[in-house]
N, C-alpha and C positions, 0 to 999 in steps of 0.2 A: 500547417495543421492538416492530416491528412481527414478524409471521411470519419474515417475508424474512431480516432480520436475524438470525433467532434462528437460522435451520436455517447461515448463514454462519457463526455463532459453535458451532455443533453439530458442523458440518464441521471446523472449527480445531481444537475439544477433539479428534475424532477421530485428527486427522493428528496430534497433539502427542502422547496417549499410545499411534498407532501407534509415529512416530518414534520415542520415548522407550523402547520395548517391542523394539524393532527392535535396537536400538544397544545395550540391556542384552547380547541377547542373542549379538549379533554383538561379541562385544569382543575376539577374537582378532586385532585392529589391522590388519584388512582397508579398505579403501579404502571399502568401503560405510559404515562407521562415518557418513563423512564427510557422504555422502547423506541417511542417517537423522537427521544431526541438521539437515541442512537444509530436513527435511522436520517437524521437530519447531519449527524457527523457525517455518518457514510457520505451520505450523500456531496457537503464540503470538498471530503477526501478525493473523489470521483470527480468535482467540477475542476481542482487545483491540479491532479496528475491527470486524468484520462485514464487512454490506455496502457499505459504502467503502474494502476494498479493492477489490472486482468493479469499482463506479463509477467509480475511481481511474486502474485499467489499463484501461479500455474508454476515458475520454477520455485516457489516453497515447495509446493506439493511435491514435484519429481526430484527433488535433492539436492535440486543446483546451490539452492542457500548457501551451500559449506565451498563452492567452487576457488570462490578466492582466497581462501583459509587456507585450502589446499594448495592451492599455487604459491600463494609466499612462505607457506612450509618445506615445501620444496626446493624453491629460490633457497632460503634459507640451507637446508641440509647442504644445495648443491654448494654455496659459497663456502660452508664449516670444512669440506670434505676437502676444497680445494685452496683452505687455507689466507683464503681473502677476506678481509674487512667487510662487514657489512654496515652499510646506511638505515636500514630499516630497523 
């Protein structure tokens, strides 16, 4: 586990027993409740991946999401064109 990784998993435990701490205290069934726990997910999310969630949402944002759609569409045309069988 590199550095990188650790302080993202650092940040998660953070937000989880913020969240967690938050929501104890606020339980007069106010709407924040709702916030706190979605900040105590996050938080989970961040202690179990690290840094691939950062990775994750940085190639949603620039487009990469669709890379491997693209790729086995391609595989795919290249194999139809060329008259082979496909396994996929």
């Amino acid at each position: 586990m590199t550095g990188r990784d650790l302080v993202w998993r650092a940040a998660g435990a953070c937000l989880f027993v913020g969240g967690c701490t938050a929501s104890a205290i606020a339980r007069d069934g106010s709407p924040w409740v709702v916030l706190h726990f979605l900040i105590a997910v996050l938080g989970i999310v961040l202690v179990l991946n690290g840094k691939r969630v950062a990775v994750a949402i940085r190639a949603e944002r620039r487009g990469h999401c669709n890379t491997a759609a693209a790729v086995h569409a391609a595989r795919l045309r290249r194999l139809h064109r060329s008259g082979k069988s496909s396994d996929f």
